[in-house]
C-alpha positions, 0 to 999 in steps of 0.5 A: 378421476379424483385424483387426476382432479385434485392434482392440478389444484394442489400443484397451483396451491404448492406454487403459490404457497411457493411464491408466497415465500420467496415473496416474503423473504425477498420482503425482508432481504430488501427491507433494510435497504427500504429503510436506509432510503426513507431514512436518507430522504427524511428531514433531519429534524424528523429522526430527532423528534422521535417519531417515526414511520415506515413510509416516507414522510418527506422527499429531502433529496438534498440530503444526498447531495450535503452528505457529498459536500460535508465529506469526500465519498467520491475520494473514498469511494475510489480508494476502496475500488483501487482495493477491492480491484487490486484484490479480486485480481491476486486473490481469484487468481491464487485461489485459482491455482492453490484449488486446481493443485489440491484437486488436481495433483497428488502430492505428500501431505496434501490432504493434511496441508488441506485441512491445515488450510480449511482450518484457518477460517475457524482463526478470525482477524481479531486474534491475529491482528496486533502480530499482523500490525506489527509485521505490516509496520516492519515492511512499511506496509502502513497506511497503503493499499498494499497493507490491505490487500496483500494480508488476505490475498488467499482466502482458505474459503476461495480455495475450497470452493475452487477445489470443490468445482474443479473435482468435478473436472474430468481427470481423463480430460487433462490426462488427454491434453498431457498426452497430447504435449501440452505443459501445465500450464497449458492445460490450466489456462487452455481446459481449466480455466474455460471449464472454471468460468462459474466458480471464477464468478462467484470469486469475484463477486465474494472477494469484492464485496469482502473488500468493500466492506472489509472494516477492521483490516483497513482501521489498523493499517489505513491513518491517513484520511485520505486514504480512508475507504468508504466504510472508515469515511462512513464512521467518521459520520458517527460524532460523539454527541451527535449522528448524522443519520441522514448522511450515514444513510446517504452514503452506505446508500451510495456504497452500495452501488458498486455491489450491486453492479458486480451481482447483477453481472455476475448473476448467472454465472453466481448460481452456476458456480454455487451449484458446481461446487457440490456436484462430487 
């Protein structure tokens, strides 16, 4: 009887404490984004003066509209959709096919080219990057989308993470389609592709947010201010004697939309897909 008691009491006491936690965490996740908003609504003076405060302490909300005025987001906001959407079409569809043939198909050197795969996110973009400068300036591949998108258009951490889903795809369930008559194709679009619905998710919402954030990529190949992104847009704002923190607050605020969009459509299917990719 006492322990029957006790039970419920310590159930309640682990949830709250359950929910205390993602409260906190939540808190901190959240709490820069809280701070780029009261720093985008502050009067410009008040960041100057150095006193500062963890709650609003002015409305300015023209502020968003002089960081509009003094440079072109709406311009480099669509330059970087143009890139990430271009990019999420040619690198979820080549990590799609690179994942379903290492889990799929057995071929001479498969786990080796495998590993040789894996092994290219240990190599990060700054190591290669005057080679990469030079083979864009050789195909002219130079201050254009192309030159951004098509350096990163198969990324070795999509293609293990498709690789891993699709494991868990019943061989037996293609080996009855390749009974049937259907060609591989057939089978990648018609069984394969309707059973990758979570990891196609999780792809998108990786690949746009690596290329609307990208930075370093887009600073070598983009010269042209007209065809910068946000995130080069954004470093114009940092003067060599003065920053306008209102404006770069505004912005990377504004930035931040399109993101959020992309996760809140995708949400479902996000944690679906990250918990696939364990399950063998």
């Amino acid at each position: 009887m006492i322990a029957s008691s006790t039970r419920p009491t310590t159930t309640r006491l682990e949830r709250a404490c359950l929910w205390l936690l993602l409260v906190l965490g939540a808190g901190i996740m959240l709490f820069p984004v809280y701070w780029m908003f009261v720093t985008a609504i502050r009067p410009s003076d008040e960041i100057f003066s150095g006193a500062t405060s963890l709650l609003p302490t002015g409305w300015v909300w023209s502020n968003f509209r002089a960081a509009l005025d003094a440079m072109p987001f709406l311009h480099w906001a669509w330059n970087s959709t143009v890139i990430s959407v271009v990019a999420v079409v040619i690198t979820v569809s080549l990590n799609l096919l690179c994942g379903y043939a290492f889990a799929k198909f057995r071929f001479a050197g498969r786990d080796v080219l495998f590993i040789a795969v894996i092994s290219a996110l240990m190599i990060p973009i700054q190591v290669i990057i005057v080679p990469l400068f030079l083979l864009l300036a050789d195909m002219s591949l130079l201050n254009s989308y192309w030159g951004v998108i098509l350096p990163r258009a198969a990324e070795a951490f999509g293609i293990f993470m498709v690789r891993q889903f699709m494991l868990s795809i019943p061989d037996e369930l293609l080996e009855a389609a390749r009974l049937d008559g259907a060609t591989e194709f057939q089978i990648f679009r018609k069984i394969v592709l309707p059973l990758s619905k979570p990891i196609i998710a999780v792809l998108i919402i990786f690949t746009f947010m690596w290329r609307w954030n990208d930075f370093v990529l887009p600073l070598i190949v983009l010269t042209d201010q007209d065809m910068y992104t946000v995130q080069l847009g954004l470093n114009l704002l940092k003067g060599q004697y003065n920053i306008e923190w209102t404006s770069i607050m505004a912005i990377a605020l504004l930035s931040l939309v399109p993101m959020l969009v992309i996760f809140a459509f995708f949400q479902r299917q996000l944690i679906q897909g990250i918990a696939g990719t364990g399950l063998k």
